[in-house]
N, C-alpha and C positions, 0 to 999 in steps of 0.2 A: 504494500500500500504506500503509495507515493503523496506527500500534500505538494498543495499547488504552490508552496514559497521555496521549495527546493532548490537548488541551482542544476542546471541541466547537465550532466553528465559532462566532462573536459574529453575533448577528441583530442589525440596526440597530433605534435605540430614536428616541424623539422626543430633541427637544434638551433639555438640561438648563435651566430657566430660568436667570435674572442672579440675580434675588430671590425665594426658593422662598417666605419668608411675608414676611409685614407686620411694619416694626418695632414693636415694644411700647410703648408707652405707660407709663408707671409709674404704676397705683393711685392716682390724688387723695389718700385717707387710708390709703395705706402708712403704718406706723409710726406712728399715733397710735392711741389710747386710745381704746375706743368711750365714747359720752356716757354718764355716770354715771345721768344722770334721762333718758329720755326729751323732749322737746318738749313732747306733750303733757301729762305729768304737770307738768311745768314751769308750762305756762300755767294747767293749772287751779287749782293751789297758788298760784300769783299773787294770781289774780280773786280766790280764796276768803280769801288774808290780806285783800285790799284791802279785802272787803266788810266782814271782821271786826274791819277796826279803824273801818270806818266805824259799824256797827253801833254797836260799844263805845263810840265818840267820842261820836257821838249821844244813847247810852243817858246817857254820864257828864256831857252837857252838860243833859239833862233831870232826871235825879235829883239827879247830883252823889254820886252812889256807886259808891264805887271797887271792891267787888265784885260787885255788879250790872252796872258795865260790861263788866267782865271776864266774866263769865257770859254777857252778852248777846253777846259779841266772839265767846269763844268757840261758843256754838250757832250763832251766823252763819257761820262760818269751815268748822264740820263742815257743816250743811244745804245750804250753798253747794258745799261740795266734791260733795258726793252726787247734788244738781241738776246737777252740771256736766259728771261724770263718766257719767250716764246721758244727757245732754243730746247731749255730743260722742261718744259709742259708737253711737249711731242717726244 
């Protein structure tokens, strides 16, 4: 004779593993700061100063005018950026 508050018989289950997951590992860049600039925007701002001061160097070593170097530094600096930025996107 069974009463109705009983608990219903336990059907056996598989075994319980030892280690049900894999321990964690912690995030390499937990808690840091993502990069302000990119990589990429990094390197092509590089090339494009380098070339604009070479540009300019150049410019001021042939005329010897110091705002024509600077003019020529700068159009170097921008044209160079826009070459570079189309260059590394394909």
């Amino acid at each position: 004779m069974t009463r109705d508050n009983d608990p219903a018989p336990v059907q056996p289950s598989s075994p319980v593993p030892a280690r049900p997951h894999p321990p964690r590992t912690p995030e390499p860049d937990s808690g840091r700061r993502p990069a302000f600039l990119p990589q990429r925007t990094v390197l092509i701002l590089f090339i494009a100063v380098c070339v604009g001061i070479g540009a300019g160097a150049l410019t001021f070593f042939v005329s010897k005018s110091q705002p024509g170097a600077v003019l020529a530094g700068g159009t170097a600096f921008g044209g160079c950026t826009a070459w570079l930025n189309n260059l590394v996107a394909h």
